[in-house]
Every structure is written in structure tokens, then in C-alpha cells.
N, C-alpha and C positions, 0 to 999 in steps of 0.2 A: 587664489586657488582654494575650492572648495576640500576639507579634509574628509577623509573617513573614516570612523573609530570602529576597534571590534570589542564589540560585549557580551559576556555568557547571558543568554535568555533565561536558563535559569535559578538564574541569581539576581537579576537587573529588573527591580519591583515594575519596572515603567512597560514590561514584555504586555504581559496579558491585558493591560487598558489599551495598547497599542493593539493587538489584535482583534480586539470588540471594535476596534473603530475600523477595522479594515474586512470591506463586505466579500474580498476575493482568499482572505484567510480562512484554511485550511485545515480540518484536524491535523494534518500532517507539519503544519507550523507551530502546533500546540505543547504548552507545556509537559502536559503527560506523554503526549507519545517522545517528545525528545529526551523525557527523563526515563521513561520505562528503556530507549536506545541506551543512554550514557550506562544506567545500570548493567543492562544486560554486556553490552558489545564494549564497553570501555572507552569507545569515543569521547572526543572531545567535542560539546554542544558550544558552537560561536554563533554571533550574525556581525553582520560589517553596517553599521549605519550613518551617516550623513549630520544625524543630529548628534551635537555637544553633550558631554556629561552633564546632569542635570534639566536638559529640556525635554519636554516630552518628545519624543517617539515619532518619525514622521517617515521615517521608509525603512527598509532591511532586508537584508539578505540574510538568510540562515543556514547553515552549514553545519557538517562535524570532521572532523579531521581523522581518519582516516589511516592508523597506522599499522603497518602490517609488514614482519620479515618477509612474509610469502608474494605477496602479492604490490607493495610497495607503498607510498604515502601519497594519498590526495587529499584533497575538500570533493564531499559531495552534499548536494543539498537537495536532497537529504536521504540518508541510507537507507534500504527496505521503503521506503516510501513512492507511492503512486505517481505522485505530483506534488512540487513544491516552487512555486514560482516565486521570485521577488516579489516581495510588497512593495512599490514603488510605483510615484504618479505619472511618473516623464521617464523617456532611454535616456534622460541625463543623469536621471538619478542610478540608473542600473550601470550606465556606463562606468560612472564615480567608483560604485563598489568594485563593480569588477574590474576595474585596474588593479587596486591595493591588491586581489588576490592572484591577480594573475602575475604581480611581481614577485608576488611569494613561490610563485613555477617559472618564474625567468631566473632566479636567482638560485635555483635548485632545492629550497625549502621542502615545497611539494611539488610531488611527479605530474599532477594534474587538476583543474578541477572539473566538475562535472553539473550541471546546472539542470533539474528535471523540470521541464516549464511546457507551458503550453503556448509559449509563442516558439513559430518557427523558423523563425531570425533573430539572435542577436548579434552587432559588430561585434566583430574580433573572436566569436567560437563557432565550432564548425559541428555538424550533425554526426552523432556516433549512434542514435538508435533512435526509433519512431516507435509509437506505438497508437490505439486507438484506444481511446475513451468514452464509455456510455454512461449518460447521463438521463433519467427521468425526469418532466417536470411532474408538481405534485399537486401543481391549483388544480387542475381540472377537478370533476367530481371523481369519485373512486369506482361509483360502477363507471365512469367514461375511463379511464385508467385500467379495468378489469377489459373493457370491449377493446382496448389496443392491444392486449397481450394476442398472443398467437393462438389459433383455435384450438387446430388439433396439438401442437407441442406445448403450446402452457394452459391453453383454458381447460382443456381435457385432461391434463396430468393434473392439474391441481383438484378436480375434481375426479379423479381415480382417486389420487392418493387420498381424499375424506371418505370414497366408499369402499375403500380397501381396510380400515381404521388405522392408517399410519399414525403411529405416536406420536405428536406433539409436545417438546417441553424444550423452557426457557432459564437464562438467566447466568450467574457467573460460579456459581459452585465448581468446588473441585471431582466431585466426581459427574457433575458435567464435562468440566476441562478435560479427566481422563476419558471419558467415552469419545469427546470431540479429537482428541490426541492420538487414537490410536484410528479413526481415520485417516487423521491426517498423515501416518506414518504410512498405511494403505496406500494411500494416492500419488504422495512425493515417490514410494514406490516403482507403481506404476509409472510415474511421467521419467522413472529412472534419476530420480533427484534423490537429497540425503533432506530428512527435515527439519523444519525451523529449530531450534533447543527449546524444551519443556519451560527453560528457564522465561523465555522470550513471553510465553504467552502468561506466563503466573507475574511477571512484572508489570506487563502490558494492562492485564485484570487489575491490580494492586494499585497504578496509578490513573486507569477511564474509573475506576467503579464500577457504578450503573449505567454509565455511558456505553459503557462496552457489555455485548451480550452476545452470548452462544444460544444457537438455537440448533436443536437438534430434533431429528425426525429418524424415530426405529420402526422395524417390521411391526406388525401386530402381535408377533411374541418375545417384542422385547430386546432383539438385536439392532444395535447402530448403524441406519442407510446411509444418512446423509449428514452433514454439518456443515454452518455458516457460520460466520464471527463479524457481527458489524458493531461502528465506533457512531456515535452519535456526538455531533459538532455543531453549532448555534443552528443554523438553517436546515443541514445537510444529514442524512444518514448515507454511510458510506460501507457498504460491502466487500472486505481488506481480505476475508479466507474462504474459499470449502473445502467439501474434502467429502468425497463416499464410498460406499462398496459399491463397485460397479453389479453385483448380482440383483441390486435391488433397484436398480435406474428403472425397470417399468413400473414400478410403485408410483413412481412420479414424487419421492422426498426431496428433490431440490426446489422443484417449481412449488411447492408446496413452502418451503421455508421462504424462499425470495417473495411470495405474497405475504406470507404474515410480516415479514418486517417491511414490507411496502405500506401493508395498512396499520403497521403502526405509528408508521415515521407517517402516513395521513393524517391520523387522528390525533396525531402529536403535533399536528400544527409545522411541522416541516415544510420546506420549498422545494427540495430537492434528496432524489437517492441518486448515489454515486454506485456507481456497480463496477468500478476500476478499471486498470489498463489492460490489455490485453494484446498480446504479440499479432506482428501483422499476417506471421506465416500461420496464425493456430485459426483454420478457416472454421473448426468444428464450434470451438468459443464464442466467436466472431459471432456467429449465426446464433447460438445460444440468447446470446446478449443483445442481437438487434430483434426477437422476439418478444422483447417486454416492453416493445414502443417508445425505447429511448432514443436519445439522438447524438448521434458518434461525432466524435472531435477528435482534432490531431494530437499527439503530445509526442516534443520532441525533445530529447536528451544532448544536451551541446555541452562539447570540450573544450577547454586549451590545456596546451595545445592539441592539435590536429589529431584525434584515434589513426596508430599505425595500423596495417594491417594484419590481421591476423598469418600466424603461418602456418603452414599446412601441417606442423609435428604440432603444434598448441591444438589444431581443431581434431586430429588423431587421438592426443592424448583426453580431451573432452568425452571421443566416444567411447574408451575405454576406459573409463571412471562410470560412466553413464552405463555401460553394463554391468558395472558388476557392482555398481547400485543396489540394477534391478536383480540381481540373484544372492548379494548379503543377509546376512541374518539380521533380524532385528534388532539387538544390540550393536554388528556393527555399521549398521547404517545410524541409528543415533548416535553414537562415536564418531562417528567420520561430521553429522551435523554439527554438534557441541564443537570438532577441531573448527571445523572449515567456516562457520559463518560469518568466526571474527576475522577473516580476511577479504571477508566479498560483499557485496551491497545492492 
């Protein structure tokens, strides 16, 4: 009987030669983002793998555990993150892992765990949410890349926004962060959400570096339209935030920021932009994101055990958080973010 060990990624030197040899690793499997997590959210960063203490590295599963009076104890792999699929070569090897945890939710340890992958089967867990994914390739040439995007919603907005003199500027400063943060409080807003903690993105900064860049685009005198935050991972640039004033969406600063980091991650020798998940019901995204000539994939989110169903006073009490969201003041919608993030994922 094949054993399967669990190891903190990181701490366990063997992690990161292990994910340079694995071409379907993720920044989302990445040291920095699972350290910039444990910091911020107090989780626990695991993986379950196959290989013996002291051999090199040959499949894994990554996880954080998940604990919360509110909300209750699982394993997810991985919190806040897009996509994080098993590294492994064979469903023998995924099998293996996912026994040892799913005895850890037969035995009442945890309440569940939750597995964000982009295969839409695995034995023994069952589908609790879908979503879609857009993806770029980046060989082509860049003007053949510019002639995929959409005429009149991206070719023409990105070309307003140069003869309009939308501001362009890059990179990780903090009063970057502040101007891109008080977007983003705007938008969570708007969608009637509470937002990320301040804390989430100065850690997140602290362990990408350079890897991680804000890019921001203001009116021509000077106010913040729009903001994007993407992480750069061996092959891949991957687009994780925005966030803008909707008074300024016909300037066109979104489509405007999604090409400069398109043609950077070009001329940087990348293979691929990631432009993230997106829910099945949000049709307006959806269309946004099949505009830039990507090509959508499934991703699907599997339990054990089995997601109960909701009931009708939990999806009540949803929309009545979600209003008065959207009519709190700003202090306390930061306050309600800072309580509530360390119980949800």
C-alpha cells in the first residue's frame, strides 16, 4: 500500500524545484502567494504527497486548512485562488492523496474539503460550483493578438483611451496601492461586496515583488478610473484584480490596462495571459473576456462530501448583508472585510 505524507510547502526546501519541473504549476501553487495567504488569513499551508521524506518531489496536493468558528473547518486547495489543481501524473496518484484527506472528513477532523481544478471529474467528489476560464495564447505575433481583440469594445476603447490622454502608470508603490485600493473599495461596493483587507494586498506586494504589478489608469486630470493587479509566474501572466469608477468606463481605462500587460507579458517572452475565473451567471464579464480573443475552459470546484443545499433563510440572509453593503460607510465596509475574510475563501 502506497503511503501519503503531509508537508508544509513552505518550509520543505524540495517545494520550489518541484514546481519548476511541473509545466501545469501555477502561481497559485506558489510559494509567495501561499505565504503572503498563511500571513494574512492564519491558515495553515499543507500538501499531501506520495514521495518519502527525503526524495525528491514527484506529485502533490496543496491545501490550507481552514479554520473558522463562523463558518467551520475544511481543506481547500487553495483559498482566494482561481485555480489550483493537483500536480500529479496518473488519477492514481490524485486518488492516493485524496483518500488520506477525505479521512480526515470521515472522521470529523474537517467539515470538508474542496479541490479548485480544472478537471471535471474526480472519483469520490462531487461538483459544488463551475466556473469559466479565459485564457490567451501569446505565440502569435502581437499585432495578430491586437487584430483578435474586439473592434469596436476593445480596439476602439483602447484607442480612445490614448486620444483622450488617459494616465498610464505602473508598478508596486504604496501610494500606488492606495489609489488602486480605494478603487477597489468603489467596486466591492458596487457589486455589494465588503473588500479584500488592505492587509491582503501589502503582503501579497511584500512576497511577488516585481512579479506583482499594479497598473493603473486616471482621467487626464489626475483622478483614478481604473485598476488591474497582475502576478507574473514562469510562462504565464495572470490577471487576479480590478477595480474602477464606473463614471469613467467610456475613457476606455480598462481595455487600455489589459493591453499594456498583454504586451508586456509579449515582450517578456511569456506563453500565456490568464485573465481568471469568472461566474457562469455574470454574462456582462463573460462577454468582456471572450473579447480579447481568448479561449474559455471549464473549471470546476469538487467536494467531499457532497455540498448540502442551500436554504432558503442562508440565501435571504446573503441578500441582506449584500444591501447594506451597498449603503455602509466606508469604514464600515472595511470592518465587516478585515472581520469576515478570515472565514471564507
Amino acid at each position: 500500500m502506497i503511503d501519503a505524507y503531509e508537508i508544509d510547502p513552505l518550509e520543505d526546501t524540495r517545494w520550489v524545484a518541484f514546481l519548476n519541473r511541473q509545466p501545469s504549476a501555477a502561481v497559485f501553487h506558489s510559494s509567495e502567494w501561499l505565504g503572503a495567504i498563511q500571513k494574512t488569513y492564519g491558515y495553515k499551508v499543507s500538501a499531501v504527497t506520495t514521495s518519502r521524506p527525503g526524495e525528491a518531489l514527484t506529485n502533490a496536493l496543496v491545501f490550507c486548512r481552514v479554520h473558522s468558528w463562523l463558518t467551520g473547518n475544511r481543506m481547500v486547495s487553495v483559498p482566494f485562488s482561481d485555480h489550483c489543481s493537483p500536480l500529479c501524473e496518473t488519477g492514481e496518484e490524485v486518488r492516493i492523496l485524496l483518500a488520506r484527506m477525505k479521512r480526515e472528513c470521515d472522521r470529523g477532523v474537517e467539515k470538508y474539503l474542496e479541490i479548485r481544478s480544472g478537471a471535471d471529474d474526480v472519483e469520490g467528489l462531487t461538483h459544488s460550483a463551475s466556473f469559466c476560464l479565459h485564457r490567451i495564447d501569446l505565440r502569435p505575433k502581437l499585432s495578430e493578438l491586437f487584430q483578435s481583440l474586439h473592434e469596436n469594445c476593445i480596439r476602439r476603447k483602447i484607442a480612445r483611451a490614448q486620444r483622450e490622454r488617459v494616465i498610464y502608470e505602473e508598478g508596486n508603490s504604496e501610494d500606488l496601492l492606495r489609489k488602486f485600493y480605494q478603487l477597489t473599495v468603489l467596486t466591492r461596493r458596487r457589486h455589494k461586496l465588503p473588500p479584500q483587507p488592505l492587509l491582503w494586498f501589502r503582503n501579497l506586494i511584500a512576497a511577488m515583488g516585481d512579479k506583482l504589478k499594479i497598473r493603473l489608469a486616471s482621467s487626464p486630470d489626475g483622478r483614478p478610473a481604473a485598476g488591474i493587479l497582475t502576478l507574473r509566474y514562469k510562462t504565464t501572466m495572470t490577471y487576479k484584480y480590478g477595480c474602477s469608477d464606473s463614471r469613467f468606463h467610456k475613457l476606455g481605462p480598462m481595455q487600455l490596462l489589459l493591453w499594456h500587460a498583454i504586451q508586456e507579458a509579449k515582450d517578456s517572452g511569456l506563453l500565456e495571459f490568464d485573465l481568471g475565473r469568472t461566474n457562469l451567471d455574470n454574462k456582462g464579464l463573460l462577454t468582456f473576456k471572450d473579447r480579447w480573443g481568448g479561449v474559455r475552459s471549464n473549471l470546476a470546484y469538487l467536494r467531499y462530501p457532497a455540498l448540502r443545499a442551500q436554504r432558503a433563510t442562508e440565501s435571504a440572509s446573503v441578500g441582506v448583508a449584500q444591501s447594506l453593503f451597498a449603503l455602509a460607510p466606508d469604514a464600515v465596509l472595511l470592518t465587516a472585510g478585515n472581520l469576515l475574510y478570515p472565514h471564507v475563501d
